[in-house]
C-alpha positions in Angstrom: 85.4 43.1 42.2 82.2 43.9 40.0 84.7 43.7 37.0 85.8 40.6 37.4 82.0 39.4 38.2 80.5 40.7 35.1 84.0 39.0 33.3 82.9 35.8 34.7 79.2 36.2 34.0 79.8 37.4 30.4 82.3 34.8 29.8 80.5 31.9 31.3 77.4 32.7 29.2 79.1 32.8 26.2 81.0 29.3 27.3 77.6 27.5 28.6 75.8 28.5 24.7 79.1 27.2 23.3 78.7 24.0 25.1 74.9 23.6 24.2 75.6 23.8 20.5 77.8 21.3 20.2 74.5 19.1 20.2 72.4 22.3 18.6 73.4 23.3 14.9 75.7 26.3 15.7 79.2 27.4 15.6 80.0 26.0 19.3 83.9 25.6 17.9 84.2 30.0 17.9 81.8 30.1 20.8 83.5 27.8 23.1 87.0 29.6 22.8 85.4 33.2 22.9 84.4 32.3 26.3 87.7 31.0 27.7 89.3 33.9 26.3 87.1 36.5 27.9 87.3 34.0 31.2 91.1 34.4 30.5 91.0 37.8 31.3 90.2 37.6 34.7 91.1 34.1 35.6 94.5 32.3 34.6 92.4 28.5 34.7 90.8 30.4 32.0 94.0 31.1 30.1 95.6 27.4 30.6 92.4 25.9 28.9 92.5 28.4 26.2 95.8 27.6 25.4 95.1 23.6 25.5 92.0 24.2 23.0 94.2 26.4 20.5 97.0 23.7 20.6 94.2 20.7 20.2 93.0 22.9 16.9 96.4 23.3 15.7 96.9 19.1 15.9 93.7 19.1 14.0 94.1 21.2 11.8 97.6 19.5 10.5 96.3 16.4 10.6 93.9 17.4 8.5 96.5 18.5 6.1 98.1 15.3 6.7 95.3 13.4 5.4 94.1 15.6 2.4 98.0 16.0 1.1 98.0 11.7 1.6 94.3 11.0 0.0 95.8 13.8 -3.1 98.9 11.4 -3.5 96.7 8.0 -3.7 94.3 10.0 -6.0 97.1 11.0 -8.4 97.3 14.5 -8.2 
């Protein structure tokens, strides 16, 4: 039980400063999923978020690519 107290406490923290610096300058976008994944060790809500948040990065991520390999072809390159 105290394991899974100090997991939630430490977790939380880290999730709660995560959240506050995406208005503060500060990496909230390694701090947010730091937090679900040490939530995620205790707590399977924990997991199922974590696992929303890496798919949402992946979309953005090729979407990115999408639109840098597009604006490349309209430059000429």
């Amino acid at each position: 039980m105290a394991r899974r107290v100090v997991i939630g406490l430490v977790g939380t923290t880290i999730m709660l400063i995560g959240i506050a610096l995406i208005v503060l300058p500060g990496p909230a976008f390694l701090l947010i999923p730091l937090g679900l994944a040490i939530l995620g060790i205790e707590f399977a809500w924990a997991r199922h978020w974590l696992r929303v948040v890496k798919r949402r990065a992946k979309d953005i991520k090729q979407s990115a690519e999408n639109i840098k390999r597009k604006t490349g072809n309209l430059m000429g390159k």
